[in-house]
N, CA, C and O atoms as a Tripos MOL2 file, in Angstrom:
@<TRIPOS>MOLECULE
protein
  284   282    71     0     0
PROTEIN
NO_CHARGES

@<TRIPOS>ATOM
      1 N          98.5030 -252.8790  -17.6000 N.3       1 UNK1
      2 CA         99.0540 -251.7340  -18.2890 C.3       1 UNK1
      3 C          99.3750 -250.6460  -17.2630 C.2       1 UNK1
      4 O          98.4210 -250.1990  -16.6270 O.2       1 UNK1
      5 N         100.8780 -250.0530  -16.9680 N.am      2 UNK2
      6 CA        101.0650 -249.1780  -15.9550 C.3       2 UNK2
      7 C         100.3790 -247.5520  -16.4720 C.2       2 UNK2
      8 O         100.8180 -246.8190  -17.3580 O.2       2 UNK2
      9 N          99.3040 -247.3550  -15.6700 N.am      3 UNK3
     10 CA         99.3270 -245.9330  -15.3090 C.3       3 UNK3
     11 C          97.7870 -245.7960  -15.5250 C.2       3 UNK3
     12 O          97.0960 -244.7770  -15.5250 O.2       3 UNK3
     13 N          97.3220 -247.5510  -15.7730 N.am      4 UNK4
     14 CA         95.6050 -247.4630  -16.3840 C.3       4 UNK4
     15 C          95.3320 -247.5150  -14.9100 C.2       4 UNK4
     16 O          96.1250 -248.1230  -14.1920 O.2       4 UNK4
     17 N          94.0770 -246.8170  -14.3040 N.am      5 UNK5
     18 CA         93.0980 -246.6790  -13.6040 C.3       5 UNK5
     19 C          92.4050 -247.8590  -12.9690 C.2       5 UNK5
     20 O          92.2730 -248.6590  -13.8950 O.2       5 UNK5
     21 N          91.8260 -248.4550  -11.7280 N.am      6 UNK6
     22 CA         90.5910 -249.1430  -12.0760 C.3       6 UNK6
     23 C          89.9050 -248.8190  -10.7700 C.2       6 UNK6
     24 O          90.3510 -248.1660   -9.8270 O.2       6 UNK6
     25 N          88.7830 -249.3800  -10.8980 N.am      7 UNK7
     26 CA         87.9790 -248.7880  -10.0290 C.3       7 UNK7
     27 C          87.5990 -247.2410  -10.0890 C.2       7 UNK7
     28 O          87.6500 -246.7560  -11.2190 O.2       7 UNK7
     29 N          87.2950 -246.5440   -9.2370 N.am      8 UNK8
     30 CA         86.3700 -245.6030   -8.8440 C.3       8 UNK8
     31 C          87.3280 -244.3190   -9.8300 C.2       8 UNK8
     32 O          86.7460 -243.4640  -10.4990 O.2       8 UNK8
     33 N          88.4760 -244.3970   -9.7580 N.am      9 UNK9
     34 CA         89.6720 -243.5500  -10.5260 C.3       9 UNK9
     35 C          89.5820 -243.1050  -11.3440 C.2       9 UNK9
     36 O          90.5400 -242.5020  -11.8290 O.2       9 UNK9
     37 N          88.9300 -245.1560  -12.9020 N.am     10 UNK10
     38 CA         88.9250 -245.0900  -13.6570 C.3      10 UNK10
     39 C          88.0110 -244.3780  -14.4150 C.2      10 UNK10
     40 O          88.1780 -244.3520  -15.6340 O.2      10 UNK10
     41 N          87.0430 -243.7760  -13.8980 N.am     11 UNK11
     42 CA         85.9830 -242.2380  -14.0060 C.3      11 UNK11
     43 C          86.5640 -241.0760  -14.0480 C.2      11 UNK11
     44 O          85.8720 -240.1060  -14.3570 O.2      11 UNK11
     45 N          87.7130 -240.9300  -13.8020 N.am     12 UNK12
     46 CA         88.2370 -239.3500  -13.3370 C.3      12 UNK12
     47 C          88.3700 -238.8060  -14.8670 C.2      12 UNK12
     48 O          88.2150 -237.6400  -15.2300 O.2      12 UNK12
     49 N          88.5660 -239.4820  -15.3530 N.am     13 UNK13
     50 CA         89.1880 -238.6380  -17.1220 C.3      13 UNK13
     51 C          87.8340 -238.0980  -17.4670 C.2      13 UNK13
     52 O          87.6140 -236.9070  -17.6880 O.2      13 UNK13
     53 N          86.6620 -239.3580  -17.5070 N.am     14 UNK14
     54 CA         85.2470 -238.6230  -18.3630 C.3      14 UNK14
     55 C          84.4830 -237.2270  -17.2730 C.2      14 UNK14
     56 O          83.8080 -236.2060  -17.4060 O.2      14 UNK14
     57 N          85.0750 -237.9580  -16.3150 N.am     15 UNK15
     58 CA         83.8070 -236.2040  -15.1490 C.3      15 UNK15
     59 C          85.0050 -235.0700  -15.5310 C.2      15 UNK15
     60 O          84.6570 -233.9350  -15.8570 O.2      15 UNK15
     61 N          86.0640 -235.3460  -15.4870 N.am     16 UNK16
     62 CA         86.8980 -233.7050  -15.8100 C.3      16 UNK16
     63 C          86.1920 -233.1210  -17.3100 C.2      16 UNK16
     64 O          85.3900 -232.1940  -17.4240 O.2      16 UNK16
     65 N          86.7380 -233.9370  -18.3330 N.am     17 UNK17
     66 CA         85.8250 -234.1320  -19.3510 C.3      17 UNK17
     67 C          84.6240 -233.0420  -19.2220 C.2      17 UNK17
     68 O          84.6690 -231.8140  -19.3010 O.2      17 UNK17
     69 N          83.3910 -234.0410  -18.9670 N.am     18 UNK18
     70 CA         82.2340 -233.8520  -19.1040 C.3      18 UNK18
     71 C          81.7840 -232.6840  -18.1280 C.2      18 UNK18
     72 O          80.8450 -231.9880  -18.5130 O.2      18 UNK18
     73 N          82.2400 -232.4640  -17.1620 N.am     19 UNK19
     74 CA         81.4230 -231.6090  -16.0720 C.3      19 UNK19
     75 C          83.0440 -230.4700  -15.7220 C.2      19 UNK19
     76 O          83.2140 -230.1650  -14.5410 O.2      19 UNK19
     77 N          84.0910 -229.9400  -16.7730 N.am     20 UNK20
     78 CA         84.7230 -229.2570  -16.6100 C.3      20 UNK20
     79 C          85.4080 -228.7340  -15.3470 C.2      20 UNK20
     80 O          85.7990 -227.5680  -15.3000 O.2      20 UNK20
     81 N          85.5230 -229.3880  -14.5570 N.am     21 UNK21
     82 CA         86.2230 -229.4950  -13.0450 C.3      21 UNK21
     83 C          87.4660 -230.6520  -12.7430 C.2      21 UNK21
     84 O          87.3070 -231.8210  -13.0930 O.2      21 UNK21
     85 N          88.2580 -230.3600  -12.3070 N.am     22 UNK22
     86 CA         89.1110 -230.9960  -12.0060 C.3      22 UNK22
     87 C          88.6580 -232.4240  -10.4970 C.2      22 UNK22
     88 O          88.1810 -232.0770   -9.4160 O.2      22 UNK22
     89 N          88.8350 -233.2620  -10.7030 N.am     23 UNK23
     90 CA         88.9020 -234.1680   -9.4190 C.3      23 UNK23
     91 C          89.1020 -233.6510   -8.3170 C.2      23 UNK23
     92 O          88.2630 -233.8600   -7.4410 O.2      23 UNK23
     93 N          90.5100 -232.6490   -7.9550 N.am     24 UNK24
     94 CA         90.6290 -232.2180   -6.9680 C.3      24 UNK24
     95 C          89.6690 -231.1700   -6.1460 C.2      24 UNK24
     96 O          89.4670 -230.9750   -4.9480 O.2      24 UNK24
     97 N          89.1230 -230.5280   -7.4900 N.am     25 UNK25
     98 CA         87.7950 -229.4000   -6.7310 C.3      25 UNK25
     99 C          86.8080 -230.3340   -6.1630 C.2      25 UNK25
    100 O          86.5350 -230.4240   -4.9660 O.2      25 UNK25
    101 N          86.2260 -231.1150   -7.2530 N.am     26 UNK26
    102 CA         85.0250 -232.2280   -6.5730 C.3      26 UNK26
    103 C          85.5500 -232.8620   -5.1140 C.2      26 UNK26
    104 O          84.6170 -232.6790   -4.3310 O.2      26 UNK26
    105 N          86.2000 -233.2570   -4.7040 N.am     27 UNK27
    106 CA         87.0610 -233.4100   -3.6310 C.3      27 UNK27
    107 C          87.1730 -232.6970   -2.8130 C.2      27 UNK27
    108 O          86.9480 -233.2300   -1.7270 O.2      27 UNK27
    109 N          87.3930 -231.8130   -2.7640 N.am     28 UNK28
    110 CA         87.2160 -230.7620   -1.9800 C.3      28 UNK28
    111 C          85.5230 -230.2870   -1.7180 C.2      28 UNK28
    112 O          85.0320 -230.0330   -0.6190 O.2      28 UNK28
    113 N          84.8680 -230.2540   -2.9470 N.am     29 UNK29
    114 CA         83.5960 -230.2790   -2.8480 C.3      29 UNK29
    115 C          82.8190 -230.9330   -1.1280 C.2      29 UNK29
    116 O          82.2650 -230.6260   -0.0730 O.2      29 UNK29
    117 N          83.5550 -232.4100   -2.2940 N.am     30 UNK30
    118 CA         82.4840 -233.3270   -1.0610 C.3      30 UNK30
    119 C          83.3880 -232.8680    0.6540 C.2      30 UNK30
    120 O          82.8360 -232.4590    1.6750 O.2      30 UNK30
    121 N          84.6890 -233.0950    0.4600 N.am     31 UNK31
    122 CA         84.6770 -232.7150    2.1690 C.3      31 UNK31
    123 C          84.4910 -231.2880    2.5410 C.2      31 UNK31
    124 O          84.8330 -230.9610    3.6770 O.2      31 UNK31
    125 N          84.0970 -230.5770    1.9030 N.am     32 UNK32
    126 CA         83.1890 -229.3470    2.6900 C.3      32 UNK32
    127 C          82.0220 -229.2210    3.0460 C.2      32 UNK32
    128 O          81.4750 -228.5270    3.9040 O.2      32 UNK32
    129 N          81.6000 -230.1040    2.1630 N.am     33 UNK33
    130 CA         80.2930 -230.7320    2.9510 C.3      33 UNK33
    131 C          79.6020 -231.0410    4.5990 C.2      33 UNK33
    132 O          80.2230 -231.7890    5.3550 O.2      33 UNK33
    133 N          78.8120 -230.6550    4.8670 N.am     34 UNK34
    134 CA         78.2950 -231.0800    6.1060 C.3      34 UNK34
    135 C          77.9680 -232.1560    6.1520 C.2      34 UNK34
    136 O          78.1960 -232.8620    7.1340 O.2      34 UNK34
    137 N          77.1530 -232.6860    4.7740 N.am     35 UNK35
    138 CA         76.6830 -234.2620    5.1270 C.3      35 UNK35
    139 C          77.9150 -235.2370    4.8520 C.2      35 UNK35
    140 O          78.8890 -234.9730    4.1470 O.2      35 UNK35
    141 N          77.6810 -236.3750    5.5250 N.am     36 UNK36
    142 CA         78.9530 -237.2330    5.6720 C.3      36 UNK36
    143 C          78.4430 -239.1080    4.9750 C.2      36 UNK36
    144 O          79.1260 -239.9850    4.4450 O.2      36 UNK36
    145 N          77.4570 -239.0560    5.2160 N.am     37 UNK37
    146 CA         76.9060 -240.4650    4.3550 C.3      37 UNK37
    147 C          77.0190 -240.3940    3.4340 C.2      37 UNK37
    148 O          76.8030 -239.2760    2.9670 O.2      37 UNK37
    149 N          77.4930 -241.6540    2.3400 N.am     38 UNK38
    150 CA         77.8480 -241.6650    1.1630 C.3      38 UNK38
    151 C          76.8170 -241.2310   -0.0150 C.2      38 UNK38
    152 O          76.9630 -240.4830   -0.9820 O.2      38 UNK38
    153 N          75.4280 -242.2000    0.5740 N.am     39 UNK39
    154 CA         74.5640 -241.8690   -0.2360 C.3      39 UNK39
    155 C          73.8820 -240.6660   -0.3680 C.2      39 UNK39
    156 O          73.3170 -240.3450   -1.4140 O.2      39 UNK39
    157 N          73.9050 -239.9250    0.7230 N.am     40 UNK40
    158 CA         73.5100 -238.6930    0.8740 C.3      40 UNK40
    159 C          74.4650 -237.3800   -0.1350 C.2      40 UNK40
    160 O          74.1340 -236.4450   -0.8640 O.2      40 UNK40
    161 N          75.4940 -237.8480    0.2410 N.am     41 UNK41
    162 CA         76.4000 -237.1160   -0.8080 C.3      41 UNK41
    163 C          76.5850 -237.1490   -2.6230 C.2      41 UNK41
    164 O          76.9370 -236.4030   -3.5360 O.2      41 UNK41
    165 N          76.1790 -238.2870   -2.4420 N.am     42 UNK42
    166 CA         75.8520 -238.7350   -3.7020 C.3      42 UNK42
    167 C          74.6950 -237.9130   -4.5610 C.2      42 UNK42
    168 O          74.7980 -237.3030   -5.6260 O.2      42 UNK42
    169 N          73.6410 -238.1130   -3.7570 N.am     43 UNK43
    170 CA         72.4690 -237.4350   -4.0470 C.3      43 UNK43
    171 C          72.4930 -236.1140   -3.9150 C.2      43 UNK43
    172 O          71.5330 -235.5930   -4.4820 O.2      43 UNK43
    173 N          73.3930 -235.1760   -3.2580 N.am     44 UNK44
    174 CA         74.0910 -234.0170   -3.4440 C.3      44 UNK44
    175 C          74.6160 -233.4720   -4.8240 C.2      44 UNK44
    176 O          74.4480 -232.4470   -5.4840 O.2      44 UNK44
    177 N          75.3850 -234.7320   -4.9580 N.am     45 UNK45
    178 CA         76.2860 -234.0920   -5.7840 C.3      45 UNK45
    179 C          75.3430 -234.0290   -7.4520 C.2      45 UNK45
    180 O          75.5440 -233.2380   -8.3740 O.2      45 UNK45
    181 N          74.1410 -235.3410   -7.3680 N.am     46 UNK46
    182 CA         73.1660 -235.3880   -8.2800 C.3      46 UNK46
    183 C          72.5990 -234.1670   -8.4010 C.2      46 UNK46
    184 O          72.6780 -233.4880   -9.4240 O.2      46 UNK46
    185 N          72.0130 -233.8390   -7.3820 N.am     47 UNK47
    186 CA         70.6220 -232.8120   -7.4100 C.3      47 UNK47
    187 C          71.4580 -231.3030   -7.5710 C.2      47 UNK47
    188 O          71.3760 -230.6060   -8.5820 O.2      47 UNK47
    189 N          72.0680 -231.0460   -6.6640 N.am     48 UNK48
    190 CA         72.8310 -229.6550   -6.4820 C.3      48 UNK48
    191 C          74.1990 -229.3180   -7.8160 C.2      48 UNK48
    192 O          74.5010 -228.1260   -7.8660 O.2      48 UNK48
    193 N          74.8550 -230.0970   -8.6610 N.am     49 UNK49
    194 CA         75.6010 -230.4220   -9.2870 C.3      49 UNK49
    195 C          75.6930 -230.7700  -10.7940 C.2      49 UNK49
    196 O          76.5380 -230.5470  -11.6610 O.2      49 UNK49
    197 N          74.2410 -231.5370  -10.7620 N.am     50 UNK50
    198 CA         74.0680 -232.5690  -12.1950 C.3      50 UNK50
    199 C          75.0530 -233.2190  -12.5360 C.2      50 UNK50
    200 O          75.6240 -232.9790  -13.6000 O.2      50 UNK50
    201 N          75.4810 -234.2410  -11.6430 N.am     51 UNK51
    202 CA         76.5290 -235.3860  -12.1790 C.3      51 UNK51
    203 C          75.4310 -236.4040  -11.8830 C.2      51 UNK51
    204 O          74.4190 -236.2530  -11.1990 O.2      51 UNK51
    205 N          75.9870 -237.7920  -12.7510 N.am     52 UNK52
    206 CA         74.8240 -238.4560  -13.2950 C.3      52 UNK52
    207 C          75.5820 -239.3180  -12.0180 C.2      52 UNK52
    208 O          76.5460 -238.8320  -11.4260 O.2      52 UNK52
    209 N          74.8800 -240.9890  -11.5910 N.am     53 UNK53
    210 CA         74.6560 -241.4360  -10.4790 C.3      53 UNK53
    211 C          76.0880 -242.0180  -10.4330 C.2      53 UNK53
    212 O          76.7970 -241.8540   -9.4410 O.2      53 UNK53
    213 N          76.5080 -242.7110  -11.5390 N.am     54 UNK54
    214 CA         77.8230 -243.3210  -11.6930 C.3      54 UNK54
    215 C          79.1750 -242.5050  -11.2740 C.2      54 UNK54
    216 O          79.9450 -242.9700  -10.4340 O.2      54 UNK54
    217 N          79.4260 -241.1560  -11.9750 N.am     55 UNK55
    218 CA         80.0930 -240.0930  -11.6120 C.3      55 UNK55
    219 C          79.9820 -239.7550  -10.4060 C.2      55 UNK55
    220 O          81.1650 -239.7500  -10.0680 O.2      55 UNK55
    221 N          79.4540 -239.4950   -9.5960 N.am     56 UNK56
    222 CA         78.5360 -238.9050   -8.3760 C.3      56 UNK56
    223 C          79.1500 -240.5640   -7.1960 C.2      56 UNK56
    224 O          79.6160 -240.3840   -6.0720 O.2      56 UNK56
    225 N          79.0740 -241.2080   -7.4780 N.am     57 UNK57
    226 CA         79.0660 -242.3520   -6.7220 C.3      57 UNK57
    227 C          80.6430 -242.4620   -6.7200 C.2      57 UNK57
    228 O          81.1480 -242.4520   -5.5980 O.2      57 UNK57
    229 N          81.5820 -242.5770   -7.9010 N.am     58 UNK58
    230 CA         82.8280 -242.9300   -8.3420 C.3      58 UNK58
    231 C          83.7140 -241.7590   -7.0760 C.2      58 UNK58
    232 O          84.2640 -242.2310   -6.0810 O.2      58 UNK58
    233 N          83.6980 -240.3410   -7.3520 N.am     59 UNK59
    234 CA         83.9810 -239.5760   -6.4660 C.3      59 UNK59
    235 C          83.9050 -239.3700   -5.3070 C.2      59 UNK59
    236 O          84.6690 -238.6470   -4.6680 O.2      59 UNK59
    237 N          82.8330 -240.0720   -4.8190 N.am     60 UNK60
    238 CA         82.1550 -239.9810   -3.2160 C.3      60 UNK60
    239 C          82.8720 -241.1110   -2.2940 C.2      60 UNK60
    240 O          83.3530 -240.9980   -1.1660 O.2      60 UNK60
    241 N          82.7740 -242.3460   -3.2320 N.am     61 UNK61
    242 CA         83.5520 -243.6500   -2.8960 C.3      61 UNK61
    243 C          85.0770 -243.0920   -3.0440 C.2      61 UNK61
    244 O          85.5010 -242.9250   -1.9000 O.2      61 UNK61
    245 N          85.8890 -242.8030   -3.8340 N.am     62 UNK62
    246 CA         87.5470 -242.6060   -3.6800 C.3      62 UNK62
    247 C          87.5880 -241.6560   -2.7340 C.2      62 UNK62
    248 O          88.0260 -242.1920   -1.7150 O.2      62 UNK62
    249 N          87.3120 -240.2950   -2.5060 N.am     63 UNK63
    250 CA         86.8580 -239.6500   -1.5540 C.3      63 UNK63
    251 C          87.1500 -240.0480   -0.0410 C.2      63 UNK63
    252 O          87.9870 -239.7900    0.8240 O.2      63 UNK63
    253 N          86.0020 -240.8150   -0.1960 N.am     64 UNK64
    254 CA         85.8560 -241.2070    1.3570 C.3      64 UNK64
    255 C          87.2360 -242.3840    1.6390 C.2      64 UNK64
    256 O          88.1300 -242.2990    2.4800 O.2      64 UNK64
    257 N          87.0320 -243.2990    0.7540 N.am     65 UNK65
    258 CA         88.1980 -243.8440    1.0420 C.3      65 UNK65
    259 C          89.5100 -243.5130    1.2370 C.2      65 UNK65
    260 O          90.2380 -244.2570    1.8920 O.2      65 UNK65
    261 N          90.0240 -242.1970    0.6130 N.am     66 UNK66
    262 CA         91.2340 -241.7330    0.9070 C.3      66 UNK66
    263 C          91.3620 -240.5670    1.7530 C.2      66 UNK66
    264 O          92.3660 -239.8540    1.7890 O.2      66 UNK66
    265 N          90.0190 -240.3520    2.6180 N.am     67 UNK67
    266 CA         90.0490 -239.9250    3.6940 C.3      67 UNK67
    267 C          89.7850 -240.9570    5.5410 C.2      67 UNK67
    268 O          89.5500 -240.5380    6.6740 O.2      67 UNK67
    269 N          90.0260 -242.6540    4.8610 N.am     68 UNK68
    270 CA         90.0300 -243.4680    5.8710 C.3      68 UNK68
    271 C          88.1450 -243.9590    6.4860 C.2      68 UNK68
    272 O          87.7420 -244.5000    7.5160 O.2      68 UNK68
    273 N          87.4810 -243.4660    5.3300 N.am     69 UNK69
    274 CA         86.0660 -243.3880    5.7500 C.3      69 UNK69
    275 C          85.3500 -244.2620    5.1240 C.2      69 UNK69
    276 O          84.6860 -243.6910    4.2590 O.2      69 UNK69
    277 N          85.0710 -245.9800    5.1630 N.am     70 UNK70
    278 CA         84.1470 -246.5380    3.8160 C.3      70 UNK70
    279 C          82.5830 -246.4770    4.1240 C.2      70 UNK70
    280 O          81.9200 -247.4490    3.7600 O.2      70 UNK70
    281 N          82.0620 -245.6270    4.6390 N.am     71 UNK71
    282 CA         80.2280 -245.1650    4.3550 C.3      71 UNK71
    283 C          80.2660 -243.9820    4.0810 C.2      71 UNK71
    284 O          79.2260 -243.3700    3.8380 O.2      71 UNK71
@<TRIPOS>BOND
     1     1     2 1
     2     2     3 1
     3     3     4 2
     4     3     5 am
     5     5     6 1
     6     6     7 1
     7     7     8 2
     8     7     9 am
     9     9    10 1
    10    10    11 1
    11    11    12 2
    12    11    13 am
    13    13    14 1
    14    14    15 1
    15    15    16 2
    16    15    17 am
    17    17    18 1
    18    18    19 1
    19    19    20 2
    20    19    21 am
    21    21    22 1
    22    22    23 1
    23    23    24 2
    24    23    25 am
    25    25    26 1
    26    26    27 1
    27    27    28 2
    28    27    29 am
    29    29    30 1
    30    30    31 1
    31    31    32 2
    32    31    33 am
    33    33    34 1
    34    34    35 1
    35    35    36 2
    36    37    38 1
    37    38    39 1
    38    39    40 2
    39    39    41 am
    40    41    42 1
    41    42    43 1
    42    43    44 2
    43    43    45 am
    44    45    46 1
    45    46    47 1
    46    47    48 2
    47    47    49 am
    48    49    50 1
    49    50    51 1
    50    51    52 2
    51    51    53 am
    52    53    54 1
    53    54    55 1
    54    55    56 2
    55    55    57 am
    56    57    58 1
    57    58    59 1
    58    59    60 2
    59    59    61 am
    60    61    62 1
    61    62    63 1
    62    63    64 2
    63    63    65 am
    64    65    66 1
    65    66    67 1
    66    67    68 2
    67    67    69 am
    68    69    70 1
    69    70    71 1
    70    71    72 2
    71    71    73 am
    72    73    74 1
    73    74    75 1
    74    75    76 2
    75    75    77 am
    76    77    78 1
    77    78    79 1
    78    79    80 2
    79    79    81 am
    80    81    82 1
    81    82    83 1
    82    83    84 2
    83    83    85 am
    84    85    86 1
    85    86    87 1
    86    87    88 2
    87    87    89 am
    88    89    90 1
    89    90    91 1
    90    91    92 2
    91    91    93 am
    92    93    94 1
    93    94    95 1
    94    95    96 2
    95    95    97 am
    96    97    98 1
    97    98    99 1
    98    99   100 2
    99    99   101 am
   100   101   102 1
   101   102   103 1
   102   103   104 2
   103   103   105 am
   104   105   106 1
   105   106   107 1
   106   107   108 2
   107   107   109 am
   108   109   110 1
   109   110   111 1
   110   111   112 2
   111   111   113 am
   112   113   114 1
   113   114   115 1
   114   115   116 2
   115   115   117 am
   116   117   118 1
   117   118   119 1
   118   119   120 2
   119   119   121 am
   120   121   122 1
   121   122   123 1
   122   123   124 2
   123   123   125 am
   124   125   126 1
   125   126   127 1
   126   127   128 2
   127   127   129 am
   128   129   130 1
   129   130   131 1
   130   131   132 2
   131   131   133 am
   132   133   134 1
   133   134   135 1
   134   135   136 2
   135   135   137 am
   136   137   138 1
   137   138   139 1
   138   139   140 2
   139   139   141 am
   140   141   142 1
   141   142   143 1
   142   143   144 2
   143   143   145 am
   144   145   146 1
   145   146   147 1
   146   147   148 2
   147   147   149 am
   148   149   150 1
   149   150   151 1
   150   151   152 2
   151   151   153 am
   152   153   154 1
   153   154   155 1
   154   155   156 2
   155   155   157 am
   156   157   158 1
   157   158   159 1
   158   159   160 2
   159   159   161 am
   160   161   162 1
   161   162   163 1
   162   163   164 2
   163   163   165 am
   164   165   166 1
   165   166   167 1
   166   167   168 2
   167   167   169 am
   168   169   170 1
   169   170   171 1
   170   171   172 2
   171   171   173 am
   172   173   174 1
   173   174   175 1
   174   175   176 2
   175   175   177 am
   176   177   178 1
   177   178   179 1
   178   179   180 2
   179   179   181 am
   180   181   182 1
   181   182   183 1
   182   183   184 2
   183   183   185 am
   184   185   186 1
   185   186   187 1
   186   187   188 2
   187   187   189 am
   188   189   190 1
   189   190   191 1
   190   191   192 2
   191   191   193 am
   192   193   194 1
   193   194   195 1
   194   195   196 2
   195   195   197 am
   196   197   198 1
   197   198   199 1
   198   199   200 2
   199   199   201 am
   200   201   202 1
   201   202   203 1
   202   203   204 2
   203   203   205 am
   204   205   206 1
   205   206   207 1
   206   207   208 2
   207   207   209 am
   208   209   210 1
   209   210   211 1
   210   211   212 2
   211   211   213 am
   212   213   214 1
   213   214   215 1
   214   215   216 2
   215   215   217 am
   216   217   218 1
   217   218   219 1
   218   219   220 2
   219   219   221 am
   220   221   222 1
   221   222   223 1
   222   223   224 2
   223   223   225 am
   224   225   226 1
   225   226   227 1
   226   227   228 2
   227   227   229 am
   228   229   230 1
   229   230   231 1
   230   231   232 2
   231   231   233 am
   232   233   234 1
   233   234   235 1
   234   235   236 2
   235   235   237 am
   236   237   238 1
   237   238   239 1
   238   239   240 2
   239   239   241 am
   240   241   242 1
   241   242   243 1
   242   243   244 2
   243   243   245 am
   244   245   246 1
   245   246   247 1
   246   247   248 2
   247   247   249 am
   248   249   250 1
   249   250   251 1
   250   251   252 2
   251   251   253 am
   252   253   254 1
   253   254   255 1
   254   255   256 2
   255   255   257 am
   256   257   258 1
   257   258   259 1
   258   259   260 2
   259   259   261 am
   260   261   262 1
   261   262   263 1
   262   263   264 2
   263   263   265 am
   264   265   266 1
   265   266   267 1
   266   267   268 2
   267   267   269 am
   268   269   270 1
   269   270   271 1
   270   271   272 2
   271   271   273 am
   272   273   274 1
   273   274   275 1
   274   275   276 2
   275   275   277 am
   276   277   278 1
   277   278   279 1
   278   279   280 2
   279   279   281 am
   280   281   282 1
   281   282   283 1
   282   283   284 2
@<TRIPOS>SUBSTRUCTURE
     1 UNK1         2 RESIDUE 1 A UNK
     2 UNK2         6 RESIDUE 1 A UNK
     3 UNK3        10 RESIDUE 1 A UNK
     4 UNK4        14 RESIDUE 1 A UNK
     5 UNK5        18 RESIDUE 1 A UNK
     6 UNK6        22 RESIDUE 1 A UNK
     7 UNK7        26 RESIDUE 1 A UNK
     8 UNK8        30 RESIDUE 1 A UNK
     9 UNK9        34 RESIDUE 1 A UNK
    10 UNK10       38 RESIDUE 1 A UNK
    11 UNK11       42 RESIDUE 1 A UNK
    12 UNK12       46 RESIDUE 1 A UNK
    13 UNK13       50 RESIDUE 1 A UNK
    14 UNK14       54 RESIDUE 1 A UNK
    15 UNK15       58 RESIDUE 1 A UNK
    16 UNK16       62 RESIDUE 1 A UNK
    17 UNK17       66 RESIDUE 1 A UNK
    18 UNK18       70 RESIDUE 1 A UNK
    19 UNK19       74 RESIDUE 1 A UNK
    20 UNK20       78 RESIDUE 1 A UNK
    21 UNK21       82 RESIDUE 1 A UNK
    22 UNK22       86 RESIDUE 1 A UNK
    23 UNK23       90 RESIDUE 1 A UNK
    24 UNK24       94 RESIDUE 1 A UNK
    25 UNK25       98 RESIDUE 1 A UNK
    26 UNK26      102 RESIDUE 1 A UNK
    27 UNK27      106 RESIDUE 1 A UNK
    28 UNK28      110 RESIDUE 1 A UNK
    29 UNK29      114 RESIDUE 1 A UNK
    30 UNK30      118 RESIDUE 1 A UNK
    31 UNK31      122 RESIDUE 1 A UNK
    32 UNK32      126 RESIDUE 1 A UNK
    33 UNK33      130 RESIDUE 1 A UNK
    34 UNK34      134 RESIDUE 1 A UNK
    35 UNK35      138 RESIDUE 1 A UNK
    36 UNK36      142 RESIDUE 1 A UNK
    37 UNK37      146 RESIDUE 1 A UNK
    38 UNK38      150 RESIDUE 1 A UNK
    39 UNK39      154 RESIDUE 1 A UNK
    40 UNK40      158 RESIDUE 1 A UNK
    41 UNK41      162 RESIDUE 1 A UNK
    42 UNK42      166 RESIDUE 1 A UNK
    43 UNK43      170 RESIDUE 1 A UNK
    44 UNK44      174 RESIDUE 1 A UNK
    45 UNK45      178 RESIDUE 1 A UNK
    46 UNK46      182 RESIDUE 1 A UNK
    47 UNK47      186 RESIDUE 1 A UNK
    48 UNK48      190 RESIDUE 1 A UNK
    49 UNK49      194 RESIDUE 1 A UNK
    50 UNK50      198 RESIDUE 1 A UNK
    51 UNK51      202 RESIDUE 1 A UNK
    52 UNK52      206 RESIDUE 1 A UNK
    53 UNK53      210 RESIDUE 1 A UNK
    54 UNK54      214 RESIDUE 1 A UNK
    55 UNK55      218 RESIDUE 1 A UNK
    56 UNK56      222 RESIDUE 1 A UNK
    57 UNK57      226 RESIDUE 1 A UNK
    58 UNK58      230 RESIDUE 1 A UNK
    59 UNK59      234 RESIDUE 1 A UNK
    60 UNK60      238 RESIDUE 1 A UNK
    61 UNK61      242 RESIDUE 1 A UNK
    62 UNK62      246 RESIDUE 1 A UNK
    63 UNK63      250 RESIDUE 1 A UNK
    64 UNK64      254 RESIDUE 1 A UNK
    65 UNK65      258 RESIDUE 1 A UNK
    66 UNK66      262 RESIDUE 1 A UNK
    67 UNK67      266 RESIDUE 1 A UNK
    68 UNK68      270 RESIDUE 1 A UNK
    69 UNK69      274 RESIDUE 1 A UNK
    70 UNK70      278 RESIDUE 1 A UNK
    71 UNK71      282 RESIDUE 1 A UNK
């Protein structure tokens, strides 16, 4: 189906949704960040944020990947 999502993407509708921010801020979020490990960011975005592990993970992973980075 053209224009459906998959992977890490296919999250972007429920976190705008649910946690009232656009993708692009969270994005920006994580690369202003000092820490640079995935999981570390992750757990950032958990503790400092309250996005649940799935959300938190989905963003961190497209993220990094479309900044050429897979950890």
């Amino acid at each position: 189906m053209p224009g459906t999502e998959n992977g890490p993407a296919s999250y972007f509708p429920s976190i705008e949704k649910k946690y009232g921010r656009p993708i692009e801020e969270w994005k920006r979020l994580i690369r202003s960040s000092s820490l640079r490990k995935h999981l570390e960011l992750v757990t950032w975005l958990k503790d400092e944020h309250g996005l649940g592990h799935g959300h938190a993970n989905a963003l961190v992973r497209h993220t990094l990947l479309e900044d050429g980075r897979t950890h």
